[in-house]
C-alpha positions in Angstrom: 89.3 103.7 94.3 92.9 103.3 95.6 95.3 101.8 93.6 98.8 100.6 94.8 101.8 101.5 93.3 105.8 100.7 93.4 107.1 103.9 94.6 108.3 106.3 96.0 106.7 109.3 94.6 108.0 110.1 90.7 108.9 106.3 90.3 107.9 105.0 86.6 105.1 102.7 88.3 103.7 106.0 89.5 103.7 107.5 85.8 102.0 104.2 84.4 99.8 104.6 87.6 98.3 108.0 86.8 97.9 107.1 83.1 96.1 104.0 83.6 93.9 105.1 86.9 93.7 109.0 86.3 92.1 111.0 89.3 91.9 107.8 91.7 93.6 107.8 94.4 97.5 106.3 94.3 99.2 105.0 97.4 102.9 104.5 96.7 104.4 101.2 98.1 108.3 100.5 99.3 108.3 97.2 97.6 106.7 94.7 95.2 105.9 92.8 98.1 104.1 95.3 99.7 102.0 96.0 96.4 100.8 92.2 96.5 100.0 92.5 100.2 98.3 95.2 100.1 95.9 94.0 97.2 95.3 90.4 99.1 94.4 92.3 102.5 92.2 94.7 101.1 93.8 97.9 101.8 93.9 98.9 98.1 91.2 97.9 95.2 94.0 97.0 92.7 97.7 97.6 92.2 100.5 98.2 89.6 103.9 96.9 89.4 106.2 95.9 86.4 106.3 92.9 84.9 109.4 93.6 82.0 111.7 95.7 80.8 113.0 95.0 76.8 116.8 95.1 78.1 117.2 93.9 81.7 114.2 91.0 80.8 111.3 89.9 83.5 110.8 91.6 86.8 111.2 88.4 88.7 110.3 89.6 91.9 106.3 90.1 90.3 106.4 86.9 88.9 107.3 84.9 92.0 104.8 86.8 94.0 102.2 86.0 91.0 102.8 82.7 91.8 103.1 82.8 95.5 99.8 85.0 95.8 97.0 82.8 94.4 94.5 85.1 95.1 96.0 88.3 93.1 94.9 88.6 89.2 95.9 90.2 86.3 93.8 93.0 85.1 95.6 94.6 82.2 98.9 95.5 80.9 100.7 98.4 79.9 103.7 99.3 77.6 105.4 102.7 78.5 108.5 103.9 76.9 111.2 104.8 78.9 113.9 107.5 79.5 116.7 107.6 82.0 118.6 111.5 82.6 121.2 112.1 85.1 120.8 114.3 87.4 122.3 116.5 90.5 121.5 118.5 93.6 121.5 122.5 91.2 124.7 123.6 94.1 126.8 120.7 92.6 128.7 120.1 89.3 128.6 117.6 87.3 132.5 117.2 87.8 132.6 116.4 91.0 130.4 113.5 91.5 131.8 110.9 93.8 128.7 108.9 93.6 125.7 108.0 91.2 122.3 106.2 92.7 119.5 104.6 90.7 117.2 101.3 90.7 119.8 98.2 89.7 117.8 98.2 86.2 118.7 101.7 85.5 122.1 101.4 86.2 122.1 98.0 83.9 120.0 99.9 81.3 122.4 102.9 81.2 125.6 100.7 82.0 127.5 101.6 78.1 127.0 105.1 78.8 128.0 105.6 82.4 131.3 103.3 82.2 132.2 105.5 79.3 131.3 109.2 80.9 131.7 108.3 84.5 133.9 105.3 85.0 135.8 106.1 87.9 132.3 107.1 89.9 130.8 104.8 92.0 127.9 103.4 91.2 125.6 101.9 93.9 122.1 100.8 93.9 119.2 102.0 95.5 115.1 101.0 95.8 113.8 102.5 92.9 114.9 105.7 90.5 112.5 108.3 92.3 114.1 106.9 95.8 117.6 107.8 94.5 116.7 111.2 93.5 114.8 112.0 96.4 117.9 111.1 98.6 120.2 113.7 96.4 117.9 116.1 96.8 118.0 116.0 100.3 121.8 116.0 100.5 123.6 118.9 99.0 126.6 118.5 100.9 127.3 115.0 99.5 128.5 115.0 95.8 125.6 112.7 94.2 123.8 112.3 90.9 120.8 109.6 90.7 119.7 108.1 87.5 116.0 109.0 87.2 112.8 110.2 84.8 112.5 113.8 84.5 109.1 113.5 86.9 111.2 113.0 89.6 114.0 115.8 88.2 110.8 118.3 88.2 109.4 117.0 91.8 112.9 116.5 93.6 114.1 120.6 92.2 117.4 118.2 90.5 119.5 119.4 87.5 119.7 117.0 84.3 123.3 116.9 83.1 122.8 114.3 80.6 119.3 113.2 78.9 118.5 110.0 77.6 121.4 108.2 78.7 119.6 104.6 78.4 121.5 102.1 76.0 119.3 101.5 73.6 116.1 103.8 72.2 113.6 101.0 72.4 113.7 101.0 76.2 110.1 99.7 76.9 109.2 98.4 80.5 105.9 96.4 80.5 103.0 96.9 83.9 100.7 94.9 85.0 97.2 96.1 86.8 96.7 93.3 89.7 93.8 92.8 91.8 92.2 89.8 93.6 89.2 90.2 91.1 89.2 88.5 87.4 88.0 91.6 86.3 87.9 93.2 82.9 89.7 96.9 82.8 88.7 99.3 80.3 90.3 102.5 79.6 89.2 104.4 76.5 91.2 107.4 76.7 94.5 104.8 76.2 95.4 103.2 72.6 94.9 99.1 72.9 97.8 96.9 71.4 95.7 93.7 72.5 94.6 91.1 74.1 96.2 88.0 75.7 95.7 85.5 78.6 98.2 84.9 81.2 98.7 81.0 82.9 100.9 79.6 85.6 102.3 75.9 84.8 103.9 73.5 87.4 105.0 70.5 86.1 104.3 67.6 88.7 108.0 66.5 88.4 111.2 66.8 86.5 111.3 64.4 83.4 112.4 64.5 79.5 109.6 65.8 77.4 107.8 67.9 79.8 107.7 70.9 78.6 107.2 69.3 75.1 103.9 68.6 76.4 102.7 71.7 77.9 103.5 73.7 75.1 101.9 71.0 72.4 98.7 71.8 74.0 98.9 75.4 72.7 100.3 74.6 69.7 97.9 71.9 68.2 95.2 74.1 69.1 97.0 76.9 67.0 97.0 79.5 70.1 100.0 81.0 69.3 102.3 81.8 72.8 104.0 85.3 73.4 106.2 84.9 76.1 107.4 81.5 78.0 109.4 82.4 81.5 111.0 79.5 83.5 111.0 80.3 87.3 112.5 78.2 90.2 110.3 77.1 93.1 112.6 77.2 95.4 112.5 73.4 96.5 115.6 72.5 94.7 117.4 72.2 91.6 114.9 71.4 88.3 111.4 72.3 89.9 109.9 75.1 88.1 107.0 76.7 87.1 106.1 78.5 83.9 104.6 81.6 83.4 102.9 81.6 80.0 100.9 84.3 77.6 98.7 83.5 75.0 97.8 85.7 72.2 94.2 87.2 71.6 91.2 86.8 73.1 90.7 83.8 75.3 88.6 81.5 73.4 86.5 79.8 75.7 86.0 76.1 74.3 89.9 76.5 73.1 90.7 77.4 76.7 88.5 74.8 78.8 89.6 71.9 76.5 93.5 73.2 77.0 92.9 73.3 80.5 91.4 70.0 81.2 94.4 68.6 79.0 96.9 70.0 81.2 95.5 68.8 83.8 95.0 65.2 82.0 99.2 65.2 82.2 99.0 66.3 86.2 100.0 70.3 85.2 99.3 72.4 88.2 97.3 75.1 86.3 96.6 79.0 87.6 94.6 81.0 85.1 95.7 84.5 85.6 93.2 86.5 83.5 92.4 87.7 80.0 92.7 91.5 79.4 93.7 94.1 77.3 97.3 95.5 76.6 97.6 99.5 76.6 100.2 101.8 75.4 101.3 104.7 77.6 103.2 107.7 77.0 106.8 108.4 78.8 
């Protein structure tokens, strides 16, 4: 089987990646973009991409290509811990950086601790965490540090200066496993936290009570809702759609009943999948 990634090589996707899909085949992508392509042409069987991170919030990128790709379902999810170090090329010190490359999310997610340490070094962004280190590795010359897990400190030959230099301990980003299929993924070997069903809501227009409505056809039918996100559609100011989770296992009356409500109020309605929710390690 060949599963998609977000890479490059040593990226976190790539760590949730071999956990989730161990001994398959993974085939690292430069993009979120390119993971949803290559799952709706066929090139790969299923993908994985972030959804979440507890400090920086949702990945919009996934969720406007969730809603853009109407083809590509979710599979499963995973929770992984994570860890940022700093590292450099091992023929520089840490004194002389000029520079320090990382993903924007793990420069937002270790912002407290780099303005303190390093507040007069540059900080620019870069494609993904294993892409930053990868790129000091390769330079010596140039005075760099990249912001990065220690998978990509062990595969790049970098030196960590500084460990765990994240904000806040509960650093959790959340994955989802993507493929045109509404299939059911089961991994034993991985501890399950739950279950939950994923929707995609468009409100036919803009109007006072809408939402009110979508969300008191979960809530009379006591399916309790674990995340609501907003997201723009791009066709002007106050047209959005919702991305939605309910808890447990999808009921099926409880489901079809809240389905043909939504559409009884003209709600655009994408059902996304019911799965499982795993826990990885970091």
């Amino acid at each position: 089987m060949k599963i998609a990634f977000l890479g490059p090589q040593a990226s976190f996707t790539q760590l949730a990646a071999t956990q989730l899909f161990p001994g398959e085949e993974l085939i690292p992508q430069t993009n979120i973009l390119d993971c949803f392509k290559s799952v709706e042409n066929g090139d790969v069987d299923k993908a994985v991409v972030p959804l979440e991170n507890s400090i920086e919030g949702t990945v919009s990128m996934t969720l406007d290509y969730l809603y853009k790709t109407a083809a590509i379902k979710i599979n499963a999810e995973a929770v992984m811990p994570i860890a940022h170090h700093l590292m450099i090329h091992p023929h520089n010190e840490a004194g002389e950086l000029e520079k320090i490359y990382s993903h924007p999310q793990a420069l937002a997610q270790s912002f407290h601790f780099l303005d303190t340490h390093y507040k007069d070094v540059q900080k620019q962004e870069f494609s993904s965490t294993a892409a930053a280190a990868k790129y000091v590795s390769e330079h010596p010359e140039l005075k760099r540090a990249a912001v990065a897990n220690q998978f990509a400190a062990n595969l790049y030959g970098l030196k960590i200066i500084n460990r765990n230099i994240q904000d806040f301990e509960q650093n959790h980003t959340r994955f989802i496993i993507i493929s045109k299929m509404d299939a059911a993924f089961d991994n034993e070997s991985l501890q399950v936290l739950g279950e939950k069903s994923s929707l995609l809501i468009t409100l036919p227009e803009d109007h006072a009570g809408g939402l009110h409505q979508v969300l008191s056809v979960f809530a009379w039918r006591k399916m309790n809702l674990s995340k609501i996100e907003s997201r723009t559609l791009k066709t002007g100011l106050g047209n959005y759609f919702f991305f939605i989770n309910v808890v447990g296992k999808g009921h099926e009356i409880l489901f079809k009943n809240a389905l043909e409500e939504l559409k009884s109020i003209h709600a655009k309605v994408d059902f996304l999948g019911n799965y499982k929710e795993y826990l990885l390690d970091s």
